[in-house]
ZAMAR-904515 format. One line per field, with one value per residue: residue in three letters; x negated, y, z negated of N, C-alpha, C, O in turn. Coordinates in pm, 1 decimal. Layout:
res (ALA,...)
n_x (X,...)
n_y (Y,...)
n_z (Z,...)
ca_x (X,...)
ca_y (Y,...)
ca_z (Z,...)
c_x (X,...)
c_y (Y,...)
c_z (Z,...)
o_x (X,...)
o_y (Y,...)
o_z (Z,...)
***
This chain:
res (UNK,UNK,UNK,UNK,UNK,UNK,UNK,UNK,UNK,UNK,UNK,UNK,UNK,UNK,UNK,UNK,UNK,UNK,UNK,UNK,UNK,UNK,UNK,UNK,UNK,UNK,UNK,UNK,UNK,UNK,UNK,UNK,UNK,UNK,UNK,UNK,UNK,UNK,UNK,UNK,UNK,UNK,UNK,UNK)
n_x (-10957.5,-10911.5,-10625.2,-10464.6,-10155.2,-9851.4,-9517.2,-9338.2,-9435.9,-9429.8,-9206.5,-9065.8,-9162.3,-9114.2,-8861.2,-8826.0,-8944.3,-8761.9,-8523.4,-8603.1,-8638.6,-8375.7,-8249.1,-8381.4,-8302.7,-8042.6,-8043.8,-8131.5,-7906.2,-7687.2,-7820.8,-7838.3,-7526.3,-7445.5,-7622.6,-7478.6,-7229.8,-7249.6,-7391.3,-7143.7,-6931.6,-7083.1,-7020.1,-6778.8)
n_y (10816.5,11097.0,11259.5,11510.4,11573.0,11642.8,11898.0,11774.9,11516.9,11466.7,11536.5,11312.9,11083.4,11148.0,11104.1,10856.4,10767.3,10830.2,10677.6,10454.8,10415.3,10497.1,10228.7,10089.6,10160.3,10108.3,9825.3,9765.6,9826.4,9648.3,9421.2,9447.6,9441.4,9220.8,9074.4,9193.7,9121.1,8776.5,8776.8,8818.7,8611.1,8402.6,8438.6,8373.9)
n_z (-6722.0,-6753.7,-6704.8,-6692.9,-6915.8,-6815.5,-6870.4,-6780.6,-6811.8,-7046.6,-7156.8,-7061.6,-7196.4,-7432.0,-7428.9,-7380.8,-7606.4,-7858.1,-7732.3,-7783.6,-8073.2,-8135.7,-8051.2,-8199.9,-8475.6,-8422.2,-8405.7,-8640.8,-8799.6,-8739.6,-8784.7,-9075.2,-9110.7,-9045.9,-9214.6,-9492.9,-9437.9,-9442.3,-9654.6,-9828.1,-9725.9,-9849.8,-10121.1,-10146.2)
ca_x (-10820.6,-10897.0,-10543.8,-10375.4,-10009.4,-9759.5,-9485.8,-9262.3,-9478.8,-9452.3,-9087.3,-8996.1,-9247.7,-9054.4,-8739.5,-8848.8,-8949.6,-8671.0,-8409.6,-8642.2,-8620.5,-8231.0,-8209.2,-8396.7,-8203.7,-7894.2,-8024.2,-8165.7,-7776.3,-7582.9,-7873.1,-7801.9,-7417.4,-7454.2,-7624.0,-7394.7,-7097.7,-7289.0,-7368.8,-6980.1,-6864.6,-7147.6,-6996.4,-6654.8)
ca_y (10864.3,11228.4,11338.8,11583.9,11559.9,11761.3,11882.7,11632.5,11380.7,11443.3,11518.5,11198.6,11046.4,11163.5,11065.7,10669.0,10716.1,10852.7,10562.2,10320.7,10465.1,10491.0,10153.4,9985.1,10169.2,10032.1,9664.4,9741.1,9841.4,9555.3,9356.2,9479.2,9439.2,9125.4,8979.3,9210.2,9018.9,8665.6,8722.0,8834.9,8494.9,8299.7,8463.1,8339.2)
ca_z (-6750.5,-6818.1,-6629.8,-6812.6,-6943.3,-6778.7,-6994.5,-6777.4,-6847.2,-7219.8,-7204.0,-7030.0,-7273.4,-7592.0,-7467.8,-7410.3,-7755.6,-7883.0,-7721.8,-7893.3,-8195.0,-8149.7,-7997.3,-8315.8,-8600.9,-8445.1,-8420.8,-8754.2,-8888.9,-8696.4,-8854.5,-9194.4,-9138.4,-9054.2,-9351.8,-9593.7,-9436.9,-9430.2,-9812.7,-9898.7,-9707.2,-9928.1,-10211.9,-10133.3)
c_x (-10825.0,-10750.9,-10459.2,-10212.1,-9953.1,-9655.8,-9377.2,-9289.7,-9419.7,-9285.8,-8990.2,-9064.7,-9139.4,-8888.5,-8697.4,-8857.4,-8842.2,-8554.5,-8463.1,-8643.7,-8465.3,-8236.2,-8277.0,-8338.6,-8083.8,-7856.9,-8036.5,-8011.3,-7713.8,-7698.9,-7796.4,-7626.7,-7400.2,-7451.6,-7538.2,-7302.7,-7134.1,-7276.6,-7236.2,-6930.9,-6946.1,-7071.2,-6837.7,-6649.1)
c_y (11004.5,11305.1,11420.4,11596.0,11668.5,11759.3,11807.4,11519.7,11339.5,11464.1,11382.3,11045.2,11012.0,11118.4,10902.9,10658.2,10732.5,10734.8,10445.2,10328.2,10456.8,10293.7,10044.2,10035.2,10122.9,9926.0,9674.4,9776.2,9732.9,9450.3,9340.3,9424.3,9327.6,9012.1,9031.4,9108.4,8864.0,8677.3,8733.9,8668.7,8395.0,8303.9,8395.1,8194.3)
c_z (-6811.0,-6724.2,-6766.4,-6775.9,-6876.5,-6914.6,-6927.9,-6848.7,-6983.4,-7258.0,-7187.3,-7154.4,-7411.2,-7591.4,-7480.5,-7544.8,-7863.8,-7857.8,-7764.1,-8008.3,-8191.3,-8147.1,-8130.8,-8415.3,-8510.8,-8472.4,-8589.0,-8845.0,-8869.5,-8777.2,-9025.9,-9228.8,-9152.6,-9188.2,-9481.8,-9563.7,-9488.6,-9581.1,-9870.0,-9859.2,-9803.4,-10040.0,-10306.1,-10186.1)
o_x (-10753.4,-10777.7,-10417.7,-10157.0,-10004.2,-9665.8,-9300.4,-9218.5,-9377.8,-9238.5,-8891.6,-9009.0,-9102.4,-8812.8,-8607.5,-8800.5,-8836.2,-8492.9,-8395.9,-8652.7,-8431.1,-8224.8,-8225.7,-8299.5,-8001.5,-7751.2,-7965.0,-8013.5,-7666.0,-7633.3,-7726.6,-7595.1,-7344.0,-7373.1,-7517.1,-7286.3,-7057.5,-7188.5,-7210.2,-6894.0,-6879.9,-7037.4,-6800.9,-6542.3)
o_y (11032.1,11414.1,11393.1,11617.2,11780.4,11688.6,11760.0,11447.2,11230.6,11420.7,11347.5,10937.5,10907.8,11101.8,10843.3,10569.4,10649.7,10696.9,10343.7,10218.8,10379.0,10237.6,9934.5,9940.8,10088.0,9885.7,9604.7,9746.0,9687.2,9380.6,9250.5,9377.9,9291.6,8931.6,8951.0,9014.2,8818.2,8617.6,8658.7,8599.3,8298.6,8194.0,8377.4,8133.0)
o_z (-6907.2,-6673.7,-6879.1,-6667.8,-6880.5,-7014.9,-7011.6,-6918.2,-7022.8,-7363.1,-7252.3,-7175.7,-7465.4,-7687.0,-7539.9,-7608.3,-7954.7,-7957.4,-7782.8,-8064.1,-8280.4,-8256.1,-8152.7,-8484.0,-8595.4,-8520.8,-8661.0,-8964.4,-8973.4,-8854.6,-9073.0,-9338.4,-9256.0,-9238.1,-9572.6,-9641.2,-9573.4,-9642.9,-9963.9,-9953.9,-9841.9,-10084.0,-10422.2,-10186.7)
***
């Protein structure tokens, strides 16, 4: 595997990583919202 990166390669590269990086801080907020709400209804 000595092929060398184009800078497609590496741009299409950074942008997979990038929408996984988006795509887990959002679960990780609707996560978060989640259990704020869950503990307010415990609270109730």
């Amino acid at each position: 595997m000595n092929k060398k990166l184009t800078q497609k390669d590496f741009d299409n590269f950074k942008e997979s990583i990038e929408d996984l990086i988006k795509l887990y801080k959002e679960s990780r907020l609707s996560k978060m919202k989640n259990t704020k709400e869950s503990e307010e209804e415990r609270l109730d």
